[in-house]
N, C-alpha and C positions, 0 to 999 in steps of 0.2 A: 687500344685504338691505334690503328696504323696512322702515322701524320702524312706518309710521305706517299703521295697519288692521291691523296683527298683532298673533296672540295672543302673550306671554310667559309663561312661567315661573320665576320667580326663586326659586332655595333661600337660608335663613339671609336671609330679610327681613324679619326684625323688628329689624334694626338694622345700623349702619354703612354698609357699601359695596353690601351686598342691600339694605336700604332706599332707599338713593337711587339704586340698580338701577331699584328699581318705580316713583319718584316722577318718573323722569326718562322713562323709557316712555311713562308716561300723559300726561307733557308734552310728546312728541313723537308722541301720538295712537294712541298701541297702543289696540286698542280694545278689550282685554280683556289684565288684567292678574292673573294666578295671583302671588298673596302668600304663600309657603310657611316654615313652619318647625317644628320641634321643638316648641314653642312657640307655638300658633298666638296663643293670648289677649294675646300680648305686641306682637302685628302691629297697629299702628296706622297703615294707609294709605290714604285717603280715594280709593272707587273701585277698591281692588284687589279681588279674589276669594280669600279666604283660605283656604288649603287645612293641613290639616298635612302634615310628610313630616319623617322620620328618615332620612337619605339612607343610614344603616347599616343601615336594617330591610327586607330585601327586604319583608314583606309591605305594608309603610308606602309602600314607593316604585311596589309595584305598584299601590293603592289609586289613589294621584296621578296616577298614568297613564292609570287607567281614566275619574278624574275632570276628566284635561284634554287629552281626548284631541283638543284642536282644536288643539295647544300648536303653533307652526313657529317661537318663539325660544326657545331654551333657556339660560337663564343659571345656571351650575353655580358658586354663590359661597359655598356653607357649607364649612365647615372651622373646624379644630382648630389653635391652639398652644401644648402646653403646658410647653415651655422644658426640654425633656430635654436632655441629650447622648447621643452614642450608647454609648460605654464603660461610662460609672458612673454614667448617669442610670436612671431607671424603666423598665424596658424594655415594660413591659406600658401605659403610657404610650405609648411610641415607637409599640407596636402600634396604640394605638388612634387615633395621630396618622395612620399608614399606612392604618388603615385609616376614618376619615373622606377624609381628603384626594384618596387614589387612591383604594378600591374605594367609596368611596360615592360619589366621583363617576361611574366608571364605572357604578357599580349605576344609576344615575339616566339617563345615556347611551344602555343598551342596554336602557334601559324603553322610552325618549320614540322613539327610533326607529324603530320602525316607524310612529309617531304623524307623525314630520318627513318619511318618505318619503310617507306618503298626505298629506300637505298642502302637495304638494311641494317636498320637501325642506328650505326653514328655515334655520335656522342654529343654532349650539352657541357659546357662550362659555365657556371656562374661565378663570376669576381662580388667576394662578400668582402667582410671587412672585419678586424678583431673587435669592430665596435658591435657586432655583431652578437658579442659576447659579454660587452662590459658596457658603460656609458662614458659621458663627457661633457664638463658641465660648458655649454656653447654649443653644444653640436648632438644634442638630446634628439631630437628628430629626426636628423639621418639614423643615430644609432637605433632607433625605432626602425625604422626602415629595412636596415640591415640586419634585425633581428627578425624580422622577417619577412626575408628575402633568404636565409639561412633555412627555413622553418619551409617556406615554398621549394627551396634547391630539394630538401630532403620529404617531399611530399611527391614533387615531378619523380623523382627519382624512385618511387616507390611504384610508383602509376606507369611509366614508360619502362618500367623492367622489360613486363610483357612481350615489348618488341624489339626486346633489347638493345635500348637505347640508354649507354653509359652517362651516367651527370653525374659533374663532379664539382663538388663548390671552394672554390681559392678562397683561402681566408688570408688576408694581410694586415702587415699594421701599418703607418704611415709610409709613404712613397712618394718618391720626388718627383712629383706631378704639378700640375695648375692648380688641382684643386687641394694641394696643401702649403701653396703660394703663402708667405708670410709668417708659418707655424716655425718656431722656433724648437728643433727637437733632430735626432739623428733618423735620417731618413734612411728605407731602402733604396736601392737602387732597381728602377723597373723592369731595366733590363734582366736581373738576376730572378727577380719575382716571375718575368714569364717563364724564361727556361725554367724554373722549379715546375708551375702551372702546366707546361707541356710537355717536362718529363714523367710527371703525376697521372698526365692524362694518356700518355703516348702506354703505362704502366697499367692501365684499369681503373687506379683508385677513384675512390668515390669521395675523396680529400683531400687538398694539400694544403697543410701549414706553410705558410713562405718565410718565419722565421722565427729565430727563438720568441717573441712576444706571443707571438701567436700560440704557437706550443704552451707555453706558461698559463697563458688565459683558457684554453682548451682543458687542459689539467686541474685548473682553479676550479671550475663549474663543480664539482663534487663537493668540494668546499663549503664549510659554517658560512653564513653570510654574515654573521658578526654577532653583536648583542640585540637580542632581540629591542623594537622600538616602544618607547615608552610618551606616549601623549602627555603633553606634560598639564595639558585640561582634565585630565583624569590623573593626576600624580596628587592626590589629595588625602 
């Protein structure tokens, strides 16, 4: 995918990893760059186009659509975590994690779509997560989420072939963001996560690992899950 003279689209860029989505675009010569968010007043990007979009409000996502309609990169980066578990956490929480991460990014997918085949075709990113892959005991519900959201990246991707529209799903592992505010543990750096994501993308692939954890947990999937479980109500 060519970056440089294409439009983009970034959701959740007025901060973190959609931020320097947009910042890193216009540095590699996108010549028009859609700044989107919940929030548009909080988008501070010199040279983006700043649109709003609720990626949960069909009417919000259809507006967007109408409004950019020239979009051929779509970067689908907003999302939700708000540290539920699945058991005895909030469930209407969980819901609303399921429903930013999968159906708003889908909602925003099957908006731009028809947009990426008349301009033809484009590309889609989706920002997953290596929980994607694994769990976390705190934070069980988003990793649902982003299990799938990995599982829809690689569904769109099968379906939009057609009009040859590239998706390609980032997997990362923690990132020095707001929403890993407080987590004590070695973070990436986001900056280095996009450029891997739009060198990935700028390449074709349909994946990019952002760094060794990711790699490791991608390679684990093959993997024994361990000892098989034993009820201990039937251990008699």
């Amino acid at each position: 995918m060519k970056l440089a003279g294409s439009t983009a689209l970034v959701t959740g860029a007025n901060r973190g990893i959609g931020r320097h989505f947009a910042l890193q675009l216009l540095e590699r010569g996108a010549a028009k760059v859609y700044a989107t968010a919940r929030t548009p007043e909080k988008v501070d990007i010199p040279g983006a186009e700043v649109l709003p979009l609720d990626i949960t409000d069909p009417d919000s996502v259809a507006a967007a659509a109408s409004a950019a309609a020239d979009v051929d990169v779509l970067i689908n980066n907003a999302g939700v975590s708000l540290r539920q578990n699945l058991v005895l956490g909030d469930l209407e929480q969980v819901r609303r994690e399921m429903e930013t991460n999968v159906f708003g990014t889908l909602n925003v997918i099957r908006a731009f779509a028809p947009a990426l085949a008349a301009n033809g075709g484009g590309a889609v990113l989706n920002v997953l997560s290596a929980l994607s892959w694994t769990v976390f005991d705190g934070a069980n519900g988003y990793a649902m989420s982003k299990a799938a959201a990995w599982s829809l990246t690689n569904g769109v991707r099968v379906e939009l072939a057609e009009q040859g529209t590239l998706v390609t799903g980032l997997v990362l592992a923690g990132t020095d963001t707001d929403m890993m505010a407080g987590i004590d543990a070695d973070l990436n750096d986001p900056a280095d996560v996009v450029r891997a994501a739009l060198d990935g993308l700028a390449d074709d692939r349909p994946e990019v690992l952002a760094d060794d954890t990711t790699v490791q947990l991608k390679a684990a999937l093959s993997a024994d899950a361990g000892v098989p479980f034993q009820n201990p109500a039937r251990a008699r």
